[in-house]
N, C-alpha and C positions, 0 to 999 in steps of 0.2 A: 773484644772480638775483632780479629781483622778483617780485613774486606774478603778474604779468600774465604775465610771463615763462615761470611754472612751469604756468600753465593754459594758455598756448598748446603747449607741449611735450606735453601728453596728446595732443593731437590730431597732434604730427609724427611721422611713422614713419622719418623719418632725422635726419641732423644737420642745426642748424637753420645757418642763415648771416645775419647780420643785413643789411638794407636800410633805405634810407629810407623812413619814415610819414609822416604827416599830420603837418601842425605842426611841421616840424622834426624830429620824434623821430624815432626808431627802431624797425621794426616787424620778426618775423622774418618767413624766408619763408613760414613754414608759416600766420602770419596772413596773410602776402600771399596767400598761395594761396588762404585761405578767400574772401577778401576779392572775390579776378577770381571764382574758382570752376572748377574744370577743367569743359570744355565737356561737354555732356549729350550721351550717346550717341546715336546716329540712330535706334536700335529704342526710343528713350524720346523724342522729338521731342516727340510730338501729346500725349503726357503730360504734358510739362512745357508745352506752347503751353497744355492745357486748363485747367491750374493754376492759372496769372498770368490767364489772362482771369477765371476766377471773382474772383481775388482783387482783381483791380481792378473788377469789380463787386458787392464788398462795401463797398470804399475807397469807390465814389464815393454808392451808396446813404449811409454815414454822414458823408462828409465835406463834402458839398454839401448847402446848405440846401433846404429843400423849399417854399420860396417863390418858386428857380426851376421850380418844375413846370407851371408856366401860363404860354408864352409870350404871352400878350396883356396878362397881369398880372404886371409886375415890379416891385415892390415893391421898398424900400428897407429891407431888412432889417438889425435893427439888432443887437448884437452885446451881449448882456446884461451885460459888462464895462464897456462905456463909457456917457457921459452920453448921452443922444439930444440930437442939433443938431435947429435948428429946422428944417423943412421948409418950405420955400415954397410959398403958394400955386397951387391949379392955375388953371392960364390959360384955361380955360375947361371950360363945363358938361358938357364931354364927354371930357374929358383926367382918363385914369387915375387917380384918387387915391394917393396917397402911401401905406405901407406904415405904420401907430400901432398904438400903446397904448392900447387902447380900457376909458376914464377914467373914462367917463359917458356922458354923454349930448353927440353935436358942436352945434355953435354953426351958425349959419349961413353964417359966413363960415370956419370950423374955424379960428381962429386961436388959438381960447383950448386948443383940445385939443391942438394942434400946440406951443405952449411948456409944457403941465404936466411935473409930475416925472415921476422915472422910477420904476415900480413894478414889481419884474421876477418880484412875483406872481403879476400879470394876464399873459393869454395874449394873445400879439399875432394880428392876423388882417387882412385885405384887407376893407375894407368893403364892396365893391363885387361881390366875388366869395369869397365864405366858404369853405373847404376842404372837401372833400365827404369825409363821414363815414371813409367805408370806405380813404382814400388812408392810412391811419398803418396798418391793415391789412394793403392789398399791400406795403406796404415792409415788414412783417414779413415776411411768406409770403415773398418775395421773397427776403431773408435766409436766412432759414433752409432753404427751398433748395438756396440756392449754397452753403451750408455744408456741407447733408447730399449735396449730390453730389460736393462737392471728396473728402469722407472716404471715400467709397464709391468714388470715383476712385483716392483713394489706397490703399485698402487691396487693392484690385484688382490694381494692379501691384506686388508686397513687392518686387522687384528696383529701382525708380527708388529712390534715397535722394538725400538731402532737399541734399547738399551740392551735387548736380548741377543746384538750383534758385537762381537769382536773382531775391531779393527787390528789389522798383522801389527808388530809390534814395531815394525819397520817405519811406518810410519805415522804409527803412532808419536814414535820418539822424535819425528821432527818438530810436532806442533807441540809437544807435550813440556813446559815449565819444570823443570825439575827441584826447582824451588818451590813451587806452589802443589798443596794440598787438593786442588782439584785437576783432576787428570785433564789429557784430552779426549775422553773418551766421553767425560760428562759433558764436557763443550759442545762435541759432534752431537753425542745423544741432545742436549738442548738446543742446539741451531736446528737439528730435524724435527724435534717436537713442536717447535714455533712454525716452521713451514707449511707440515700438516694442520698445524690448527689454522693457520690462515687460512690455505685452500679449503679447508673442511667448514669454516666462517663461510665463506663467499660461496661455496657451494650450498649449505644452510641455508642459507641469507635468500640466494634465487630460487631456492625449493621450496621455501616456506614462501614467500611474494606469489609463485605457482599456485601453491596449494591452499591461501586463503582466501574462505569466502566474503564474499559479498554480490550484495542482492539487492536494489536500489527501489525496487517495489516492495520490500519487505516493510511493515511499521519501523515509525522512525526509530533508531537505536537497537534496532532487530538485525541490520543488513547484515550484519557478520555471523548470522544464522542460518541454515538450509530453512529454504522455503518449505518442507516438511516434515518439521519442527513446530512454526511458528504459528502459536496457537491465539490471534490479534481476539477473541470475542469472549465473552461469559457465559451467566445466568445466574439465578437465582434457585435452581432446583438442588436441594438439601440433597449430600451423598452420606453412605454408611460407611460406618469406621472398619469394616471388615467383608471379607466378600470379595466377589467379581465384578472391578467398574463397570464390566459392561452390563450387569443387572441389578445397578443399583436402582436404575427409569425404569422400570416397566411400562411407565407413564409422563408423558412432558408436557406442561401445561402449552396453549400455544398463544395465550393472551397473558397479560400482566394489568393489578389494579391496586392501583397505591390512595390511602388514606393516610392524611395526617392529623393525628388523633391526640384526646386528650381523656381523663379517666370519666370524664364525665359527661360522655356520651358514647361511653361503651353499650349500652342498650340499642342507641340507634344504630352503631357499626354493626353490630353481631346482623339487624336486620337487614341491611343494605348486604353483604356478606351472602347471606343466602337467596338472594338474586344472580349470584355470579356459581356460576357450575363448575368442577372439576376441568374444566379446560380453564380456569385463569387460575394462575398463581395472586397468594396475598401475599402482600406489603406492607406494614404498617410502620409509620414513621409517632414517634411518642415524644410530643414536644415537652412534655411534664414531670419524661421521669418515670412513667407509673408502667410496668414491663408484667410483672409477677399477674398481675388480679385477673387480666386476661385469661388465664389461665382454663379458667372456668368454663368455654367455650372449647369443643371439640376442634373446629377448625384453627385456633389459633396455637394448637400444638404444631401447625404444617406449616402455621405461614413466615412470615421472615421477617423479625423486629432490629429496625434501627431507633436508638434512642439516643436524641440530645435535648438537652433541656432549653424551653424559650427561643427554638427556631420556626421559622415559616415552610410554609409548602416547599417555594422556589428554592430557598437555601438546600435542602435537602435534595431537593430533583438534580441540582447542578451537582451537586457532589456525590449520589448514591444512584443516578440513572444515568453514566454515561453511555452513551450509543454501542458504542462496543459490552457492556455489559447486557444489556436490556437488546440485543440485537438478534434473540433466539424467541422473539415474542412481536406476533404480526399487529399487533393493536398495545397500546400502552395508552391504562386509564389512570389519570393524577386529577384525582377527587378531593372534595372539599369532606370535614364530617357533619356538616348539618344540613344532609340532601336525604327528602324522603322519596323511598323506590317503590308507594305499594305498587303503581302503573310502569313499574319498568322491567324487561327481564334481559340478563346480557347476551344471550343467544340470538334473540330476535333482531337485537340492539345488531349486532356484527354481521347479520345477512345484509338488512338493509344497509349499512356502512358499504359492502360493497358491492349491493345493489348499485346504488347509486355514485360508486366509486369516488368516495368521499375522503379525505387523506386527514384532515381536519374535521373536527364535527363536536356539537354536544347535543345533549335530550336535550326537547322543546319544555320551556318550561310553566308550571300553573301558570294563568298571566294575574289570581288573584293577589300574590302573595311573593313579596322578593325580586318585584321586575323593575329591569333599569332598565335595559334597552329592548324595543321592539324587533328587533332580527333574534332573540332568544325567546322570542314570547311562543308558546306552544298553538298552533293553528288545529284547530277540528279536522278539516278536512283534506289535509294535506299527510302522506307520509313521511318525506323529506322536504323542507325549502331551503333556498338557498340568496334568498335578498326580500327587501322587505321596503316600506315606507317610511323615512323616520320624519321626527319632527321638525318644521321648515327650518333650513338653514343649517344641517345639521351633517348634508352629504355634498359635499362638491361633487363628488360624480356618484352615478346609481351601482357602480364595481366597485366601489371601495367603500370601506368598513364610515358609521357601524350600517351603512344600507347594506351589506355585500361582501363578502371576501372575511366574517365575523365571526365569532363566538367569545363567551367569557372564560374568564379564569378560573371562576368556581367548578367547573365539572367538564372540562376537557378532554379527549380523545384524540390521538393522535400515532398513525400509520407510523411502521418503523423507519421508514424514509424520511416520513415529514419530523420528527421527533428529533433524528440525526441533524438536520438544520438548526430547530428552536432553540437545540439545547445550546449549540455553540452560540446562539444570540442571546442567552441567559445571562445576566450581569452577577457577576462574584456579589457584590456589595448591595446589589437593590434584590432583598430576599422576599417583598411584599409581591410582586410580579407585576405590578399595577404598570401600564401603556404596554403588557407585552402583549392583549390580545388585539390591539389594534395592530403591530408587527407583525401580525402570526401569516400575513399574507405573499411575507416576503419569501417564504419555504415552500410554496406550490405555486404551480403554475398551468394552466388561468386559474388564480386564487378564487375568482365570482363563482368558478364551476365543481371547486375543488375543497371548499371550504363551505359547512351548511349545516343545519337543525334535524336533526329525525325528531317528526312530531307526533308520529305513534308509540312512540318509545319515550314517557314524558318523566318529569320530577320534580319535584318541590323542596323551592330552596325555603327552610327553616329562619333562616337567619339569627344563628347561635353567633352572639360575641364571644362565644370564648377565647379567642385568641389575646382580642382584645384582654382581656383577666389576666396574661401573662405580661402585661407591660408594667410602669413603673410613675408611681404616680409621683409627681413636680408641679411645683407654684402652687400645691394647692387643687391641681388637675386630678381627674379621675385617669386610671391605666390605660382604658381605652383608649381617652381622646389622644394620648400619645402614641399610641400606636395609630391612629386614624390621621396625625399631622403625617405621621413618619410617611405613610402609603403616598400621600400626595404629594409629597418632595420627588419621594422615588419614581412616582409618574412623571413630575417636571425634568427630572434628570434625566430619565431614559429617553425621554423625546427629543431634549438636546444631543445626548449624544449619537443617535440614530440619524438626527438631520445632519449635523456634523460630519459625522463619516462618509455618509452617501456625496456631502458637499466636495470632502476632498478628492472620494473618486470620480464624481465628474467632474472637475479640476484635472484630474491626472490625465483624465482622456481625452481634455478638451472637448467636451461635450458639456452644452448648458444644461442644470440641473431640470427635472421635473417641476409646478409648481403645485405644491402640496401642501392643503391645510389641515392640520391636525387638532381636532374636538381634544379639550381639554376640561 
């Protein structure tokens, strides 16, 4: 295949089949085609009639001398390539002169100015009738015109393309190879089609930059969304597979209460469960595996089962309650399963909550049975407290935990604000939660005022190991105590790394740290 060959094939959109060219050769069809030109649409007629007329009066503006623009005076214009022949005298005093090269000065018979040389310096001119100034003027303006109307013609219509135009054959035949199989016709048609695709790129290019969004308050990796679109939050309220979205709530819980459970204390869940009323959504997280048995229970057809085998509370809360998910629910309870509720009801639980505009909180608890710290111990005569006495040595200050600013981690409650903070201080790897209720004060603010015990609303911790059951016995150790070394690590851990952080920011801001002792 020759190179003429391979550039007329860009332009064929099937297979090509060879015919006879010009000269004997060989042209294919697809240069034949360029060459006739398939006929110009009928809704493109008067576009393409307007086209050839400008452009043949561009052609004859440059290619006709402008010596015929005086029919009275036609001159014998001479062709700065060749000698000038001599001109003959005119035959009388009133007969046109001849079209020279004005030398000097004429003689009186012009014979001598009529054989000088040729000087194609000198500008030739009609003695007789001079060129008026302003005529190399309109054949500018004129020009430039036809030019700026043909462009504004074209860009007018972007549907005519250029192949549906035939160039006059005049000159065509100058640019045109008569040895070569692709005309000029495909040449011009492909130098105009690369033009417009540029313009048409570059116009693109700043139309779209225009027209794309972005939105820098939008969630991250959202920006390039309308802001009414972006739909940043959840829930957990079950939709139907058919129907109108918009009825599939009749009803939306406005509380959330998550238990992580195991099968065998499915008896106590069911009755803790009906202390919580049609305003909270269940949650049940199933460390064990065991999904189906539940079943048995009315309410746990509605409620919402995540199940992984041998994880903790906190593992689960960081990854199945993030803020944006759980953010359609004004309280979020993350409960232990072995708390008994006969003395607790959650309606009562949630006035006093913001009664006392508590962001943080748990039930006060029996003080027979299950008690570590005295700020959770349940008081007689108190509805809410919120700091307490501990044992000596035990509070650097009377605002800070566990005097103050406390709760544990067995039966937590926490505002959808103060939740959004905890969660992000939740560590991926320490899934026991152990040192996070001493932390928990770092999310409100005054934490002494803001964090506290409802003691009318009480419960009793059980204290089921079963979690403990899911560990892994070694050396010779029972499951539990491994699970009970793991907890205590994971408290030394997280108190390093909590001191550690706060040390670098006050580092960064050159401000001396606080000094804080943390009960371990």
């Amino acid at each position: 295949m020759t190179v003429t060959e391979s550039v007329v094939g860009l332009y064929d959109d099937g297979p090509s089949r060879l015919s006879p060219g010009r000269g004997g050769g060989v042209e294919t069809e697809a240069a034949s085609r360029f060459r006739s030109g398939p006929p110009p649409e009928p809704r493109h007629a008067i576009v393409v009639f307007l086209l050839h007329l400008l452009l043949v009066v561009v052609v004859v503006f440059f290619f006709f001398s402008p010596c015929n623009a005086i029919p009275s005076h036609r001159p014998a214009c001479l062709h700065s390539a060749r000698q000038p022949q001599p001109l003959p005298l005119p035959k009388s005093p009133t007969a046109p002169a001849p079209c020279f090269f004005d030398l000097g000065t004429r003689t009186g018979a012009g014979l001598d100015s009529q054989i000088l040389g040729f000087r194609p310096s000198r500008r030739f001119h009609h003695p007789s009738a001079p060129r008026k100034p302003n005529e190399s003027m309109r054949l500018l303006v004129v020009t430039v015109i036809g030019v700026m109307l043909g462009f504004f013609i074209g860009i007018s219509f972007p549907a005519v393309s250029i192949t549906k135009l035939h160039f006059p054959s005049s000159i065509v035949s100058y640019i045109e190879d008569k040895n070569s199989a692709l005309t000029a016709q495909a040449i011009l048609n492909h130098a105009w089609t690369a033009a417009r695709n540029a313009k048409g790129n570059d116009t693109e290019s700043s139309s779209d930059t225009a027209m794309k969004i972005y939105v820098p308050t939008n969630p991250r990796g959202a920006e390039s969304l309308a802001p009414g679109i972006v739909v940043p939050e959840s829930d957990f309220h079950p939709r139907r597979l058919w129907g109108n979205p918009d009825e599939d709530l009749p009803f939306k819980p406005k509380y959330l209460v998550t238990f992580t459970v195991g099968i065998s204390q499915k008896e106590n869940i069911n009755r803790a469960v009906k202390k919580f009323s049609d305003n909270f959504a269940i949650l049940l997280f199933h460390y064990d595996g065991r999904v189906s048995e539940w079943d048995e229970f009315e309410w746990s057809k509605r409620a919402i089962h995540v199940s992984v085998r041998r994880q903790a509370k906190w593992w689960y809360a960081k990854r199945f309650l993030h803020p944006d998910i759980v953010a359609s629910y004004e309280y979020i309870f993350i409960w232990d399963e072995d708390l008994g509720v006969e003395h607790f009801n959650a309606e009562k639980y949630i006035k006093l909550v913001k009664k006392y505009q508590l962001e943080i909180s748990q039930p006060g608890l029996e003080p027979d049975r299950g008690l570590t710290w005295q700020m959770t111990k349940r008081r007689g005569d108190h509805q809410v407290h919120k700091e307490t006495e501990e044992r000596p040595g035990w509070c650097t200050d009377p605002h800070l935990p566990p005097c103050a600013a406390f709760v544990e981690i067995m039966a937590p409650v926490f505002s959808r604000d103060a939740w959004r903070c905890v969660w992000h201080m939740i560590q991926n790897d320490l899934i026991h939660g152990w040192g996070l209720d001493f932390a928990l004060r770092r999310c409100v603010d005054p934490a002494h005022e803001k964090i506290g015990v409802v003691d009318s609303q009480w419960i009793v911790h059980q204290v089921v190991p079963s979690l403990g059951n899911q560990g892994q016995s070694e050396h010779g150790r029972a499951p539990w105590e491994g699970v009970r070394e793991r907890c205590r690590k994971e408290w030394g851990i997280f108190q390093t790394r909590i001191a550690e952080a706060e040390k670098s920011y006050y580092e960064m801001m050159g401000v001396p740290p606080p000094n804080v002792t943390f009960v371990h």
